[in-house]
C-alpha positions as CSV (number, residue, x, y, z in Angstrom):
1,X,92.9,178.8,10.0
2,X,92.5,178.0,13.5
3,X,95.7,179.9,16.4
4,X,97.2,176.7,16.2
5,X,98.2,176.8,13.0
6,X,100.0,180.4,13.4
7,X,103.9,180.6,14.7
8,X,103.9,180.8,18.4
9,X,105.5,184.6,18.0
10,X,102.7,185.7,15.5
11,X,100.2,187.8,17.5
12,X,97.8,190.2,16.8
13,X,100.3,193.3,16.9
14,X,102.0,191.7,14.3
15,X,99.6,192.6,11.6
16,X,100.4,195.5,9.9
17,X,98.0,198.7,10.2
18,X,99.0,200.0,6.4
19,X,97.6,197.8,3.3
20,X,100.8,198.4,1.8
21,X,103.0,196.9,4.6
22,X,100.4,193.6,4.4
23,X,100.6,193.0,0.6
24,X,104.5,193.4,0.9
25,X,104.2,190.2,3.6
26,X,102.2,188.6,1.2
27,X,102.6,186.8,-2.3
28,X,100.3,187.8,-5.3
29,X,99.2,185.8,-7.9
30,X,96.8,186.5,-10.8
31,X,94.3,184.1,-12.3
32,X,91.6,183.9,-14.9
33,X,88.3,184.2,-13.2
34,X,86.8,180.9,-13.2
35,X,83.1,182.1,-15.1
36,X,81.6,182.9,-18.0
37,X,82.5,185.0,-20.2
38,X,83.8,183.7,-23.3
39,X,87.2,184.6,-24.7
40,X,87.4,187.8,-22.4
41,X,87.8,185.7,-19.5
42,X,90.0,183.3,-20.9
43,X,92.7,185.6,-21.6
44,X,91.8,188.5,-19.1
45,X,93.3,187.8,-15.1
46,X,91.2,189.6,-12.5
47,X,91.2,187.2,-10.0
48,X,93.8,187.5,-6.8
49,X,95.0,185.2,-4.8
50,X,97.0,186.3,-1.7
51,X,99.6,183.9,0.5
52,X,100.7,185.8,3.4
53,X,104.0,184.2,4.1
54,X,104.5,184.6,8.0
55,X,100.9,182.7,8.5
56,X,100.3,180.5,5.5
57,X,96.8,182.3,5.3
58,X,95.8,181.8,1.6
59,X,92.8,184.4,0.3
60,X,91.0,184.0,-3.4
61,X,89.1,186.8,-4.5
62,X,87.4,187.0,-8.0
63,X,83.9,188.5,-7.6
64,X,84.6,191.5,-9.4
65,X,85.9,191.7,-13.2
66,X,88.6,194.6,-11.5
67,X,91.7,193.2,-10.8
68,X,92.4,196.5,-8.4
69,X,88.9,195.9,-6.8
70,X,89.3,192.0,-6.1
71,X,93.0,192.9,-4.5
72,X,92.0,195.4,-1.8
73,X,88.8,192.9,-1.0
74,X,91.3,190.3,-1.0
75,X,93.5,192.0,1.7
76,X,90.4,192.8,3.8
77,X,89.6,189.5,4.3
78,X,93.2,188.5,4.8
79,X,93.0,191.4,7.5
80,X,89.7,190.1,9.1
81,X,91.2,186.3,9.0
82,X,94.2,187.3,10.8
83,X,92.6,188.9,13.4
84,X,90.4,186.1,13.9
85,X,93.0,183.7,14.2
86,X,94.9,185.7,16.8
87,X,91.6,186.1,18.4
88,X,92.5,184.7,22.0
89,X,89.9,181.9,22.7
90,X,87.1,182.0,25.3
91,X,87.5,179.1,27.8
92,X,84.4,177.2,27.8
93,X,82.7,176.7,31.2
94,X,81.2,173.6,31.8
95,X,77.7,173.6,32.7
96,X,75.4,170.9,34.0
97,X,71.0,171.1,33.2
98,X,69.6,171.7,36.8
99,X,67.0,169.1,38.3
100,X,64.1,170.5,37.5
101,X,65.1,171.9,33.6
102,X,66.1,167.5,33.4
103,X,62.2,166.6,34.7
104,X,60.6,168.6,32.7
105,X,62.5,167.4,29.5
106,X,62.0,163.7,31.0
107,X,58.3,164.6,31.6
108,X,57.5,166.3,27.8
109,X,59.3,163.5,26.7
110,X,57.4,160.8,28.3
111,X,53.8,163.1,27.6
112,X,55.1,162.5,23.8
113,X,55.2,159.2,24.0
114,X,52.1,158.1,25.4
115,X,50.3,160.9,22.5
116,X,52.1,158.7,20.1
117,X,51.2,155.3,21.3
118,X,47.6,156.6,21.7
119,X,48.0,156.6,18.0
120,X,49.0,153.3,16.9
121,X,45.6,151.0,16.8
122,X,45.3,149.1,20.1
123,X,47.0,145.3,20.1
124,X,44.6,142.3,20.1
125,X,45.0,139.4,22.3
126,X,46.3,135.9,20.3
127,X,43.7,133.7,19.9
């Protein structure tokens, strides 16, 4: 999720500091952990998935077979994505290659070249 996606008032003091306070922002759902496993998985939901509501930020987590364990990862990666996303972007400063870094690309370039076409067997005249 990129800071466009986010409301305009959704900033980075808006995430709450208490796990608690996120998850109650959030909707939980429980799934069967997509593995193997047999019947035990089948019928058995560990797996969390989070939608926190004021972003749209949607987190899967099913790497472990606790459901408590794959809920708090779940909302530390919602945590670290939020952040992210209200991350303010560094403006990119355009830069040009100086004069001399550009001839010596031009010349290692050319020096590959020749090696190369020193290679190839030499052409014959027509006859």
């Amino acid at each position: 999720m990129s800071p466009d996606d986010l409301p305009d008032d959704f900033g980075r003091s808006d995430i709450p500091d208490d796990n608690d306070a996120l998850l109650a922002e959030c909707d939980v759902e429980t799934l069967s952990g997509n593995t193997k496993g047999g019947q035990r998985a089948n019928k058995v939901e560990t797996a969390v998935r989070l939608t926190h509501r004021p972003s749209g930020t949607v987190v899967n987590e099913r790497s472990s077979r606790s459901q408590f364990r794959n809920k708090a990862l779940a909302i530390q990666e919602l945590r670290r994505r939020l952040e992210e996303a209200t991350k303010p972007k560094k403006v990119r400063k355009k830069t040009r290659p100086k004069k001399g870094s550009k001839r010596r690309r031009l010349e290692a370039k050319r020096q590959r070249a020749e090696k190369k076409a020193l290679r190839k067997p030499p052409k014959l005249p027509p006859r």
